[in-house]
C-alpha positions as CSV (number, residue, x, y, z in Angstrom):
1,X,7.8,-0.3,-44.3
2,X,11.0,-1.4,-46.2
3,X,12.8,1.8,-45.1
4,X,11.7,1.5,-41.6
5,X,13.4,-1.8,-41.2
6,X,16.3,-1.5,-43.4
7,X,16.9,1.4,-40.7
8,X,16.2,-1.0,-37.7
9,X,18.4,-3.5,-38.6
10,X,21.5,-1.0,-39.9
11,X,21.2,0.8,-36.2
12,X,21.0,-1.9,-34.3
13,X,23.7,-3.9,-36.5
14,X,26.1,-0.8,-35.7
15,X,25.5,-0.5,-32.4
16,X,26.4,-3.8,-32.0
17,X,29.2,-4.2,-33.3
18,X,30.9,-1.0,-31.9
19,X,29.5,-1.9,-29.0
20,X,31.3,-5.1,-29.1
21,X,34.5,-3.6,-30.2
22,X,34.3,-0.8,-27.8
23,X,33.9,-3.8,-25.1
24,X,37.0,-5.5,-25.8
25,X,38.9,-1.8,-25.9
26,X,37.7,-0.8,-23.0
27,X,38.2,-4.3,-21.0
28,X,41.4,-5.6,-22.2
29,X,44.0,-4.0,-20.0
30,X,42.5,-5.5,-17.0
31,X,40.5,-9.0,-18.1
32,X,41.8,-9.9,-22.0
33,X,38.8,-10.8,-24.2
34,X,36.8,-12.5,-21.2
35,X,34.1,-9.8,-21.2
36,X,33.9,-9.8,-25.3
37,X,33.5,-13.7,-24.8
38,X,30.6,-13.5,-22.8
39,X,29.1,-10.8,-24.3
40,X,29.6,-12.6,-28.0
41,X,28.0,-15.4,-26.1
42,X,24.9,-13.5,-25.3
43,X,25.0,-11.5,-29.0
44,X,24.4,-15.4,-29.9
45,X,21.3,-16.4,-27.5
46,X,19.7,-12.7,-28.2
47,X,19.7,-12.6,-32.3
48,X,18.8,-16.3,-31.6
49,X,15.5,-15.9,-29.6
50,X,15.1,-12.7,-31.9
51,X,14.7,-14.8,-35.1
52,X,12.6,-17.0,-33.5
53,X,10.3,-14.4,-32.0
54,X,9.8,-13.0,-35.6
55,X,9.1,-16.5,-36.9
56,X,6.5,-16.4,-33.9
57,X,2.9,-15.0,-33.6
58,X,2.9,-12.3,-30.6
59,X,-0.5,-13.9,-29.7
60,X,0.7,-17.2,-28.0
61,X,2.1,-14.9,-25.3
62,X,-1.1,-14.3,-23.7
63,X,-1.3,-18.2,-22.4
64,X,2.3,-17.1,-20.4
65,X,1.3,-13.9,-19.6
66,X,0.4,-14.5,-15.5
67,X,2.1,-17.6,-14.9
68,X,5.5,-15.4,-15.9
69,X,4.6,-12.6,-14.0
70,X,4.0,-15.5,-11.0
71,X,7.1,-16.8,-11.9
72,X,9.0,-12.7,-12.0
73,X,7.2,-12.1,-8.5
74,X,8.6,-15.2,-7.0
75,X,12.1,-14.9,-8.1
76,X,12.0,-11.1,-7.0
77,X,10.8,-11.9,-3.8
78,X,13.4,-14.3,-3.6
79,X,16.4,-12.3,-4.4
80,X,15.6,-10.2,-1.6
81,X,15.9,-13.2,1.1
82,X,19.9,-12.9,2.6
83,X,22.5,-15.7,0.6
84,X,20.4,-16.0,-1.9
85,X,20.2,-12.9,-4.0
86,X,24.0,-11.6,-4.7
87,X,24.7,-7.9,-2.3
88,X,26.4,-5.9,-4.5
89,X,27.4,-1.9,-3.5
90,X,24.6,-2.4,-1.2
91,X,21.9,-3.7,-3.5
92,X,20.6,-6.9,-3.7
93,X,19.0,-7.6,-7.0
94,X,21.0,-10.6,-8.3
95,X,21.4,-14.7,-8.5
96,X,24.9,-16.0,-9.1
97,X,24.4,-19.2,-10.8
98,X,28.4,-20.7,-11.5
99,X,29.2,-17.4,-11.9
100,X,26.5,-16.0,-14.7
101,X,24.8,-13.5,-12.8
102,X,21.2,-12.9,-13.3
103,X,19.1,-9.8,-12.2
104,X,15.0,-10.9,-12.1
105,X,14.0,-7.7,-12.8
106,X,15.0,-7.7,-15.8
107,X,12.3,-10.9,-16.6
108,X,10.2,-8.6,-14.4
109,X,10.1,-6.0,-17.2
110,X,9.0,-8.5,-19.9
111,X,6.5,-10.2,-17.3
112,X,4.7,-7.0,-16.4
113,X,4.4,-5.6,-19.8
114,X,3.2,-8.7,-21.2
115,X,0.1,-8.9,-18.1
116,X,-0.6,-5.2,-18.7
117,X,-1.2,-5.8,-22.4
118,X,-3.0,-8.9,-21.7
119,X,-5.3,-7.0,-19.2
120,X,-6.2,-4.1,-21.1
121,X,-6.8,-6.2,-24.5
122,X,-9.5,-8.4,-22.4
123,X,-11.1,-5.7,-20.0
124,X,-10.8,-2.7,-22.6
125,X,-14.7,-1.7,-22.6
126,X,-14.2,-1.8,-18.5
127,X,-10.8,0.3,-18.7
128,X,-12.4,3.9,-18.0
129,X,-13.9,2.9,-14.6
130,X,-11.8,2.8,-11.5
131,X,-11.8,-0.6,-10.2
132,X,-11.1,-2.4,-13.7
133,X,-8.8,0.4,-15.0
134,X,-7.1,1.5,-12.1
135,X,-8.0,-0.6,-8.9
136,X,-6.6,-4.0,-10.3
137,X,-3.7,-3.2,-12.4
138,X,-2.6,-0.7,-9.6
139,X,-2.2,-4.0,-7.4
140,X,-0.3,-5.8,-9.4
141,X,1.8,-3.2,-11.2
142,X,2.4,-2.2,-7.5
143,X,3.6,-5.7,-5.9
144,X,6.2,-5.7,-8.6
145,X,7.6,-1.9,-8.9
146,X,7.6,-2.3,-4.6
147,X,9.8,-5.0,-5.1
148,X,11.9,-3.4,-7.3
149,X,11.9,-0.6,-5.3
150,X,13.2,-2.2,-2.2
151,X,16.5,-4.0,-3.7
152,X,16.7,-1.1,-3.9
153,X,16.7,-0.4,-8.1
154,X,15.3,3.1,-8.2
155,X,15.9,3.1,-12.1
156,X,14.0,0.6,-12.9
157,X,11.2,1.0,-10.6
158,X,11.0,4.6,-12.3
159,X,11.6,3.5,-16.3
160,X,8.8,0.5,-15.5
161,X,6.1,3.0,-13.8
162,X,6.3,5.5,-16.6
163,X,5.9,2.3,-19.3
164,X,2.8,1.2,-16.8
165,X,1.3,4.5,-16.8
166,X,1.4,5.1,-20.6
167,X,0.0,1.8,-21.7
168,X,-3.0,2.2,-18.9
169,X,-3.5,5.4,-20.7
170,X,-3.2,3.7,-24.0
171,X,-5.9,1.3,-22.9
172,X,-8.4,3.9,-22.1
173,X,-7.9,4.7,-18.5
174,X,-9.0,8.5,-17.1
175,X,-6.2,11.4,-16.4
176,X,-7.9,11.7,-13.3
177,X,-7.8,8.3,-12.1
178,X,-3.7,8.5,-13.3
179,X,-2.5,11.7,-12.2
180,X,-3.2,11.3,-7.9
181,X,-0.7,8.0,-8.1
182,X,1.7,10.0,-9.9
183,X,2.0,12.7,-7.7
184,X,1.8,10.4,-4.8
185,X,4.5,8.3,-5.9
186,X,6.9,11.3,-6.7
187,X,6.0,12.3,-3.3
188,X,7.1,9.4,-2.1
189,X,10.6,9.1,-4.1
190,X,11.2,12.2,-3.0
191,X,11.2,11.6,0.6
192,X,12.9,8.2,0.0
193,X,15.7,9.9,-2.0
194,X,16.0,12.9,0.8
195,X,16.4,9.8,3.6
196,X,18.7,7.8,1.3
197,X,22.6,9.6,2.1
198,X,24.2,7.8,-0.7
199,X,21.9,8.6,-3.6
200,X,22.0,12.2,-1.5
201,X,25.6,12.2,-2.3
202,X,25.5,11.3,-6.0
203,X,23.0,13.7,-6.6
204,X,24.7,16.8,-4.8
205,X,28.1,15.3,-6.6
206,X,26.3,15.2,-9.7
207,X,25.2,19.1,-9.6
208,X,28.5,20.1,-7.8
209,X,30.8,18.1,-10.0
210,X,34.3,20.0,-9.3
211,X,33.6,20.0,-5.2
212,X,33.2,16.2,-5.2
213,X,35.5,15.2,-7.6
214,X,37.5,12.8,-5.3
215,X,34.5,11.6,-3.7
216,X,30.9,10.9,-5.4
217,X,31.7,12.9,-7.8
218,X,35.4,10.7,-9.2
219,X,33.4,8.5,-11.6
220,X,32.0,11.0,-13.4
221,X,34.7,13.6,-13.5
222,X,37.5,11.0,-14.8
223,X,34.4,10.5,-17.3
224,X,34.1,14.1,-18.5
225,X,37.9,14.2,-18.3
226,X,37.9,11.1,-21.3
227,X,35.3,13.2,-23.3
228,X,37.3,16.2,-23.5
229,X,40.6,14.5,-23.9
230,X,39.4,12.3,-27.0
231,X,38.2,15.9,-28.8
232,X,36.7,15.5,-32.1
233,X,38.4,13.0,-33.7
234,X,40.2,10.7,-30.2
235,X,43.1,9.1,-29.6
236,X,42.6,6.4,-31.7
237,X,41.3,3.4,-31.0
238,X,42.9,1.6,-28.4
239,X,44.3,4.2,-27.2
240,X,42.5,5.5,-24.6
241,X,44.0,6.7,-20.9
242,X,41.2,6.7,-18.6
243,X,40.2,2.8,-18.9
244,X,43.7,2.1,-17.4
245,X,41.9,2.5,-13.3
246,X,40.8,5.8,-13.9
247,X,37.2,5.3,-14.8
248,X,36.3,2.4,-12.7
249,X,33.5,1.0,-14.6
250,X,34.7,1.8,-18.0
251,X,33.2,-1.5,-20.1
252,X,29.9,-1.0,-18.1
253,X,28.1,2.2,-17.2
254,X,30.7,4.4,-18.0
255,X,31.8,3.1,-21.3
256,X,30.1,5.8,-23.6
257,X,33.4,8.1,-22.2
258,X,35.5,5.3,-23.4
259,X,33.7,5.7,-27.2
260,X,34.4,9.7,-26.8
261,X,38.0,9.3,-25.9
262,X,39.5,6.8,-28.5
263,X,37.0,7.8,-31.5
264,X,35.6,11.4,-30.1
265,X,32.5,13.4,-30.8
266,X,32.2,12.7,-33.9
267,X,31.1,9.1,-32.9
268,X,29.6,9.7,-29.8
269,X,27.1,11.7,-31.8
270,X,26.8,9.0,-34.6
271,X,25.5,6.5,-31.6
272,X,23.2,9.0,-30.0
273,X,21.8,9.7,-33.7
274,X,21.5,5.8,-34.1
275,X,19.7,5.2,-30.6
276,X,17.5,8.1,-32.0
277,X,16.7,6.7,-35.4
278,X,15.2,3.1,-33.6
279,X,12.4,4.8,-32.2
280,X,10.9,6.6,-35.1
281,X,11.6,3.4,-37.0
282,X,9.7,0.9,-34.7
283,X,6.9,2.8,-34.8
284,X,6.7,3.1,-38.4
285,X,6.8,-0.7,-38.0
286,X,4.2,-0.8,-35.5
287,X,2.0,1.6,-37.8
288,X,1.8,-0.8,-40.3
């Protein structure tokens, strides 16, 4: 177990503090060390409630586990309702409080997880029938991913049905109770996507890169442009061209193609290997 979390802690150490490096490179053109302030802020509060949820035993969460997914429902219901929840590039999923912006999905993640491993822990001899394994948790896995859904946050509604599925499965649910949801719900993110122009756009732009370069397409093409112009070694830190307006969200989304430009593929393969290396590690952990 040593070796599992002495390889935890080094990955996550590194990709931390390149992280916060690459921040401050990648921002500091266009807003000085603001965005390394804040995010040092929240390096502080997250190592902060990590140590303390390692002092902690996992247990107690089960007295929390509905009233915070009460609490996630609420608040994502909420964000929805017009000057309350922040619009942003047509998507509501934020609160502004002062100026800290705060996305309720994000709690939503926790919230559900936490009620789903709750459920299945206390009706786990039930789980293979349809009304205890499917019927219940499909209602309120559903309110919550239909929320989501509707900011709209395709992403998230996908990454948090794919976690939903696997623990139901996990807690002894049937393939056949799974697999007609699945297909119905790819059914239905198909025809969402096909009556959605904008995500339309970004997928066409995506698989026709050079056509919609100065359209859909500009984000990612000034992207792959940093990639190839950092090489194997890059520019140097510091250095890079493409942060200066050319890659409009370079400290966010877009910042990997800020890592390959100023230190090049030789480090943008060191952080895929390290992002690698947590999941084999964790589950050594959870092994054990």
């Amino acid at each position: 177990m040593k070796p599992a979390v002495t390889i935890l802690i080094f990955c996550v150490a590194a990709l931390l503090a390149l992280g916060l490096v690459m921040l401050y490179s990648a921002s500091m053109a266009q807003d000085g060390a603001h965005y390394l302030v804040l995010q040092l802020i929240w390096c502080a509060l997250g190592l902060g409630l990590c140590a303390l949820a390692a002092m902690l035993d996992y247990r107690w969460l089960k007295k929390f586990a509905w009233p915070l997914l009460a609490v996630s429902v609420l608040l994502l219901g909420l964000v929805l309702v017009k000057h309350i929840g922040l619009k942003i590039n047509g998507a509501r999923r934020w609160f502004n409080f002062g100026g800290v912006r705060f996305q309720p999905s994000e709690l939503a993640k926790l919230a559900l997880i936490i009620a789903l491993a709750w459920y299945g822990d206390r009706f786990q001899r039930q789980m293979p029938t349809w009304k205890r394994g499917m019927l219940v948790p499909g209602l309120f896995i559903g309110i919550v991913l239909g929320l989501i859904f509707v900011e709209p946050d395709r992403g998230t509604t996908i990454l948090l049905a794919s976690v939903s599925g696997v623990m139901l499965l996990i807690s002894g649910v049937r393939w056949k109770f799974i697999v007609p949801p699945v297909v119905l719900a790819l059914l239905g993110l198909g025809v969402s996507l096909f009556n959605d122009h904008m995500r339309i756009k970004r997928i066409f732009g995506w698989l026709y890169l050079e056509e919609h370069k100065a359209g859909v397409g500009y984000q990612a093409y000034q992207a792959m442009i940093a990639l190839g112009a950092g090489g194997w070694t890059g520019l140097g830190l510091g250095n890079g061209r493409q942060k200066l307006g050319f890659v409009p969200e370079n400290h966010t989304d877009f910042i990997f193609s800020i890592i390959g430009e100023e230190l090049g593929l030789i480090t943008t393969l060191l952080v895929v290997a390290a992002f690698e290396d947590l999941d084999p590690a964790l589950a050594h952990i959870r092994l054990r």
